[in-house]
C-alpha positions in Angstrom: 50.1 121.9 91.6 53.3 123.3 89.7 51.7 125.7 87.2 53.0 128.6 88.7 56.4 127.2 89.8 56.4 126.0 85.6 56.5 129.3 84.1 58.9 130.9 86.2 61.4 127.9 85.5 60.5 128.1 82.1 61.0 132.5 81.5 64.5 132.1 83.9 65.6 129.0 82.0 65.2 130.6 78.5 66.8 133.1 79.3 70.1 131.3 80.7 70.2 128.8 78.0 69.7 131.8 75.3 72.9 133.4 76.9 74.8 130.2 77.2 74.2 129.4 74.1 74.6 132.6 72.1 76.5 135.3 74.2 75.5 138.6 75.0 76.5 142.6 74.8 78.1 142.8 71.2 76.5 139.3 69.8 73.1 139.7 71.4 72.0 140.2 68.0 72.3 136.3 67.0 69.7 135.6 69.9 66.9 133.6 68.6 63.7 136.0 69.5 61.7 132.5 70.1 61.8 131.4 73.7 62.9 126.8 72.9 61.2 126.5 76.4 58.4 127.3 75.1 58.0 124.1 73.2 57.8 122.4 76.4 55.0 124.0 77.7 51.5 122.1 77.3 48.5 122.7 77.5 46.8 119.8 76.5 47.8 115.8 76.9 46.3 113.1 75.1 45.9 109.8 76.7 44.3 106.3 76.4 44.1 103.2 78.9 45.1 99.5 79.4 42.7 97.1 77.3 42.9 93.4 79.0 44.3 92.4 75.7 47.4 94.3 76.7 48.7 91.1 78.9 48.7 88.9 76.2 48.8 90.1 72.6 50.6 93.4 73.0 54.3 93.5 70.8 57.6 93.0 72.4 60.7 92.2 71.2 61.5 89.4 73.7 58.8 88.0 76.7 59.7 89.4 79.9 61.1 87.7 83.1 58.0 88.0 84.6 54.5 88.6 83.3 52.5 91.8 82.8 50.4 92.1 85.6 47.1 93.8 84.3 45.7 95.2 87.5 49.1 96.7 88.4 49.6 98.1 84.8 46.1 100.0 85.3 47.2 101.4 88.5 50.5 102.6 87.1 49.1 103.7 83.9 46.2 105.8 86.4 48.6 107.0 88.8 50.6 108.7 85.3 47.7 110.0 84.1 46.9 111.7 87.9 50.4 113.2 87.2 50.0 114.6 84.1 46.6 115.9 85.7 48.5 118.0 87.5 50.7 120.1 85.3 48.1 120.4 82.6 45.0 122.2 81.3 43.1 119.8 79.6 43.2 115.9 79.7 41.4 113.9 76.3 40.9 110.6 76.3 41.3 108.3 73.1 38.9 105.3 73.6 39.9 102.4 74.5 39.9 99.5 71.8 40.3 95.7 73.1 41.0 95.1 69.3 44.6 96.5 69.6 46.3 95.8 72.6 49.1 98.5 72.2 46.6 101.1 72.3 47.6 102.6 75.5 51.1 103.5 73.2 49.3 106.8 72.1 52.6 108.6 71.2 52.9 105.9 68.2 50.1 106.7 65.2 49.9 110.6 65.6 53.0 113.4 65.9 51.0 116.5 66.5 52.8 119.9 66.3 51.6 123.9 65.7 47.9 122.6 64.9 48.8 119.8 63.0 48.7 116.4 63.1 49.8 113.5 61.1 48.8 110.6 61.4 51.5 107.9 60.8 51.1 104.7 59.4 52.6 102.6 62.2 55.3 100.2 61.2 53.9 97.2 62.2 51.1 95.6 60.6 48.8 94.9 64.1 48.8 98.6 65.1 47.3 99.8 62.2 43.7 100.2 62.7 44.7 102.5 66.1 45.1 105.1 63.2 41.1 105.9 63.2 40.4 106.2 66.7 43.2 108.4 67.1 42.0 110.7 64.0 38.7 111.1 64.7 39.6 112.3 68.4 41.5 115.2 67.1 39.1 116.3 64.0 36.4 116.9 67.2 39.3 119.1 68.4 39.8 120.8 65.2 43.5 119.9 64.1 44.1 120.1 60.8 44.5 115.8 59.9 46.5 114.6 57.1 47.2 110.9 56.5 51.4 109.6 56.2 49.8 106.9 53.5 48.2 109.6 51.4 51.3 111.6 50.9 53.7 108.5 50.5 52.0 105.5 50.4 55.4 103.4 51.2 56.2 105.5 54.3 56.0 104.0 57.6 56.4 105.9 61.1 56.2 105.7 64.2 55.7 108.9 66.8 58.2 106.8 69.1 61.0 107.8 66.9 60.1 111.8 67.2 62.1 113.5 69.3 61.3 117.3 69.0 64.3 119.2 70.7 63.0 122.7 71.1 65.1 123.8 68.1 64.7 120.7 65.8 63.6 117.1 64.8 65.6 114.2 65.7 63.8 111.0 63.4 64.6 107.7 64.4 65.5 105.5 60.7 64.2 102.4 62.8 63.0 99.2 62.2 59.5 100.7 61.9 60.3 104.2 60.7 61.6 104.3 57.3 63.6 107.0 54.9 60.9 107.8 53.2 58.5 108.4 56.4 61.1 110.3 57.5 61.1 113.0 54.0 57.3 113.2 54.3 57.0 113.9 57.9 59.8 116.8 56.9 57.4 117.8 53.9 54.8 118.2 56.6 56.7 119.9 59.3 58.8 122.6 57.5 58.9 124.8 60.2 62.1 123.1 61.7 65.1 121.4 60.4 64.5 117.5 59.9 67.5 114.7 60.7 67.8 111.4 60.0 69.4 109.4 63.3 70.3 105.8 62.4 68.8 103.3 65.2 70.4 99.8 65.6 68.3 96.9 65.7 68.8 96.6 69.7 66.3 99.0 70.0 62.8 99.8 69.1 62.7 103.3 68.7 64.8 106.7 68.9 63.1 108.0 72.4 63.3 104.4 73.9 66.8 105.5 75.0 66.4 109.2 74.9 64.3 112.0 75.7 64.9 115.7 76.7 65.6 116.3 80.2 65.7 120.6 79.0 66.1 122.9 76.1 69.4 121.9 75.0 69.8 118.8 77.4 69.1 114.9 75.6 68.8 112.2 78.0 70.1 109.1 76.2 71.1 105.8 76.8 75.0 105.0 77.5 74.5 101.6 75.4 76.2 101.2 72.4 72.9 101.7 70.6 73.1 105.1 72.8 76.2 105.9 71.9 75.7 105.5 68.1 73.0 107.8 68.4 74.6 110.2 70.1 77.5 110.3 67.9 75.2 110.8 64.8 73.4 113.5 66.4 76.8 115.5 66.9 77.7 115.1 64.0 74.5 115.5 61.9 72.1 117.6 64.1 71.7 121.8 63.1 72.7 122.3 66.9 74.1 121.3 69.6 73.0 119.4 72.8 74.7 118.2 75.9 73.9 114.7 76.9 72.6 113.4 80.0 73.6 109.0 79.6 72.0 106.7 81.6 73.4 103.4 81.8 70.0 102.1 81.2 68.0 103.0 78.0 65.0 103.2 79.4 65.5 105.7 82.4 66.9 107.9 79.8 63.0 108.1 78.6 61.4 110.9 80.7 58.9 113.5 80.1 59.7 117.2 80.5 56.2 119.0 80.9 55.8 122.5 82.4 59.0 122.8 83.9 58.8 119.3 85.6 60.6 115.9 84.7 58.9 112.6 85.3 60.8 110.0 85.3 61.1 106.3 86.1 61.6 105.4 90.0 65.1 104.2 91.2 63.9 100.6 92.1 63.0 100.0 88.2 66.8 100.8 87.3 68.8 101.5 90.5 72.1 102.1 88.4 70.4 104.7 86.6 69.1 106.3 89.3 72.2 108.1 90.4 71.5 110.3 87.0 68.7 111.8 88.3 69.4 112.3 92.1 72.7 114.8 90.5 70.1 116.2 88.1 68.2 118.9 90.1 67.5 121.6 87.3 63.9 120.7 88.0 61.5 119.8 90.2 60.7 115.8 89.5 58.6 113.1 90.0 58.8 109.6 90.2 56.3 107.6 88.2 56.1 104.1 87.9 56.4 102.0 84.5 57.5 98.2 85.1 54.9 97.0 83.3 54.6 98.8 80.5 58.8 98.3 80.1 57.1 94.3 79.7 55.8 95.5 76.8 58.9 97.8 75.1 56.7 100.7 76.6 58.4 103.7 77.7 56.9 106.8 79.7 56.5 109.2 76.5 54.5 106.6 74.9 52.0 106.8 76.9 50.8 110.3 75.8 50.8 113.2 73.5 51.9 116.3 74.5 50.3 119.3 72.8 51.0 122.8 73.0 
């Protein structure tokens, strides 16, 4: 539906943020000769589904107001997938395992990048068998696998603390990704510069207050957990970023996918909302999440991108 409106966003976009962010005439020379937008194009998505023992037994850090409603987590979960359809190649499903009810959270065990991916050992015990499922799907697709446990058998990651900028990697040092997850994923991953960013306890993972809403653009929550992110990305990150802040963490989480943002809808966080509406650098949809957000699910968890 937007495949043709995506790359011309994506070939005039590179080229303003190139000059905004490194001049022209006499300093042309310091332009980077690889387009960032680029990054953000896919070509492939990975996704899984809902098991029935998502209602019950999947991980939160506190129950929710109201219950998760299975049928109407399926439908939303369906209706993002339908979405994603439409901006991308090629759709694989990972099956479906009633054993682990956090399954549909596909972003968590794998970070896949330039034909590679690494399978993370996921910081909390219950998740751990999604691991083999997960591998197995990309060996039939030919990426080169490698294990987080074989090459530091204390590291623990999750792909929910990944934030891939365009330029860089942002790790969330969480309470399920640890320091030393964090200097074998960079051991892995050389091509770009690694940083550490400090996550406080109030939240679960690095991307569930932030995202990127652009090359050069993080959408973050405006919480204090948000701010102390934010403030350790200035000061620690190898570039710089404008920030988008949402007053609520989780409409900060969005996808950016072949020149479109999804995001979450303004009756899920109406004080957020504003953010978006002022936003119009892209063309965006609304896709729904209250269910998943039940479960401490955000809207890049539920897939993996892939170039």
């Amino acid at each position: 539906m937007f495949s043709a409106l995506s790359r011309r966003i994506i070939r005039s976009c590179t080229a303003a943020w190139s000059l905004r962010r490194y001049g022209s005439g006499a300093s042309a020379g310091k332009l980077i000769q690889e387009d960032p937008l680029e990054h953000f194009y896919y070509r492939r998505v990975l996704v899984s589904g809902v098991p029935s023992s998502f209602v019950s037994a999947s991980l939160r850090e506190k129950e929710p107001d109201e219950p998760i409603d299975l049928v109407k987590a399926r439908l939303q979960h369906a209706n993002y997938v339908w979405q994603v359809k439409q901006l991308v190649d090629d759709i694989v499903y990972v099956p479906v395992d009633e054993r682990y009810p956090d399954v549909v959270y596909v972003e968590d065990p794998v970070v896949v990048f330039d034909g590679t991916a690494l399978i993370t050992k996921i910081g909390h015990p219950t998740r751990l068998g999604e691991s083999k499922n997960m591998k197995q799907v990309l060996e039939a697709l030919d990426y080169r696998t490698l294990e987080l446990q074989d090459l530091s058998p204390n590291a623990t990651m999750d792909g929910g603390d990944v934030l891939f900028t365009g330029r860089e990697f942002l790790v969330g040092l969480s309470a399920r990704t640890n320091k030393e997850g964090i200097e074998a994923f960079a051991g892995v991953f050389r091509q770009y510069p690694v940083t550490a960013i400090t996550i406080q306890s109030e939240v679960l993972h690095l991307k569930s207050m932030s995202s990127m809403a652009s090359v050069g653009v993080i959408a973050i929550g405006d919480s204090p957990a948000g701010r102390h992110a934010w403030d350790e990305i200035q000061r620690k990150a190898h570039h710089k970023y404008d920030r988008l802040a949402f007053p609520d963490n989780n409409a900060a989480n969005c996808l950016f996918i072949n020149g479109v943002i999804l995001h979450t809808p303004k009756h899920e966080y109406p004080r957020s909302h504003h953010v978006w509406e002022n936003y119009n650098v892209y063309p965006r949809i609304e896709v729904a999440n209250s269910e998943m957000a039940k479960a401490d699910g955000s809207l890049t968890c539920n897939s993996i991108r892939i170039n």
